[in-house]
C-alpha positions as CSV (number, residue, x, y, z in Angstrom):
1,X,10.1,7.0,107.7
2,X,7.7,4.4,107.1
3,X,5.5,3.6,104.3
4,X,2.5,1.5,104.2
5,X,1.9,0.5,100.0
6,X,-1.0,-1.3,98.6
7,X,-0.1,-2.4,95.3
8,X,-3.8,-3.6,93.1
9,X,-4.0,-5.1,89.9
10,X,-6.7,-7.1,87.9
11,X,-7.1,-10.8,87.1
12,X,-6.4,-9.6,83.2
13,X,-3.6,-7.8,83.8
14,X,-2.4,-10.1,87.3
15,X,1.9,-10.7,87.2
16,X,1.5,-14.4,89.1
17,X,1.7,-16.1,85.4
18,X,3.5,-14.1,83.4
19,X,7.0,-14.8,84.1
20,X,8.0,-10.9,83.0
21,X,5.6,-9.1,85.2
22,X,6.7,-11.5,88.2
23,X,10.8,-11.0,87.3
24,X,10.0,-7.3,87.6
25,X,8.0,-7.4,90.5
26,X,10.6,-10.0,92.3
27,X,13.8,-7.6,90.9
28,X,12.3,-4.6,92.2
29,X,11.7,-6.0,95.6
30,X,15.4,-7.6,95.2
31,X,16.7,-4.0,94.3
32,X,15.3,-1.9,97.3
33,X,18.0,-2.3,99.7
34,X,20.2,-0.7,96.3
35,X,17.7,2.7,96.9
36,X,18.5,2.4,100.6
37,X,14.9,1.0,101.2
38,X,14.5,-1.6,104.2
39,X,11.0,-3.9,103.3
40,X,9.7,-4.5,106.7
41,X,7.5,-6.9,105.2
42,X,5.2,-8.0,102.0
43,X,1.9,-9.6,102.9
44,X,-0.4,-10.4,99.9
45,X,-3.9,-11.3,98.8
46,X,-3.8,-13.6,95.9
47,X,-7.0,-14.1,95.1
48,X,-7.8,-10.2,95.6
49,X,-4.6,-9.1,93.1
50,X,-3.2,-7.2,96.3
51,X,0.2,-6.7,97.7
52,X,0.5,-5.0,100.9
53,X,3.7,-3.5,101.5
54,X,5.7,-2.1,104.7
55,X,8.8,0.3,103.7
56,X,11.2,2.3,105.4
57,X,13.0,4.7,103.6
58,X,14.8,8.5,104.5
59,X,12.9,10.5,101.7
60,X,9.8,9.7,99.5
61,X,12.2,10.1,96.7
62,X,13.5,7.1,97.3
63,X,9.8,5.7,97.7
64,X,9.1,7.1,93.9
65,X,12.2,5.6,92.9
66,X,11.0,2.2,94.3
67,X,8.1,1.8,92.6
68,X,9.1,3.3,88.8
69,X,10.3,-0.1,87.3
70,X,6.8,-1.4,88.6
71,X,4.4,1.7,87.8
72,X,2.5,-0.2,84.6
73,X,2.1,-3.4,87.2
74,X,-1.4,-1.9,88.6
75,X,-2.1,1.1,91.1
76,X,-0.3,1.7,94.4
77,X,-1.7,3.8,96.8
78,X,1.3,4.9,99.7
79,X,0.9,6.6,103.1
80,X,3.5,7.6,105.4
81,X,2.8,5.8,108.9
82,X,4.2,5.5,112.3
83,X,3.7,3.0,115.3
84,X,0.9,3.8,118.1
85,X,3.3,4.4,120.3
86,X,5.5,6.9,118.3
87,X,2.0,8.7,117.5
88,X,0.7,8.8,121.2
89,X,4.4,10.2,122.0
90,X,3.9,12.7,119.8
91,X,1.0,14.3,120.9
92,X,2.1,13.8,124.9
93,X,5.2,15.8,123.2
94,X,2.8,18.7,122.3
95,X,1.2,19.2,125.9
């Protein structure tokens, strides 16, 4: 399954100069492939304190698991997602 994660955070409480928060972030993102987690890709917004994140992984379990060293970081909202094409097979599937 795939996961599409936006990670937010303020200015006050921001992880890009404070060498902790950035070890935890960097170790976590190290760690996923430990989880059996592939990271399709990290895009961020610097200036906006957002991470965008694209995950795969077999359960949301694993997705929960992920993210726990990083909870106090800022908010992360996750949705499952799929690709156009996998979607528009889907409903040709249901005809």
């Amino acid at each position: 399954m795939l996961f599409h994660a936006t990670h937010t955070h303020s200015y006050q409480t921001c992880h890009a100069h404070d060498e902790n928060k950035k070890a935890k972030m960097m170790q976590t993102i190290q760690n996923a492939g430990d989880i059996g987690i592939n990271v399709h890709g990290i895009y961020v917004d610097p200036p906006g304190h957002v991470f965008y994140m694209i995950l795969e992984a077999n359960s949301m379990e694993q997705i929960v698991q992920f993210f726990d060293p990083i909870l106090e970081l800022g908010d992360t909202d996750i949705h499952p997602v799929m690709s156009m094409q996998a979607a528009l097979d889907a409903i040709s599937k249901g005809d």
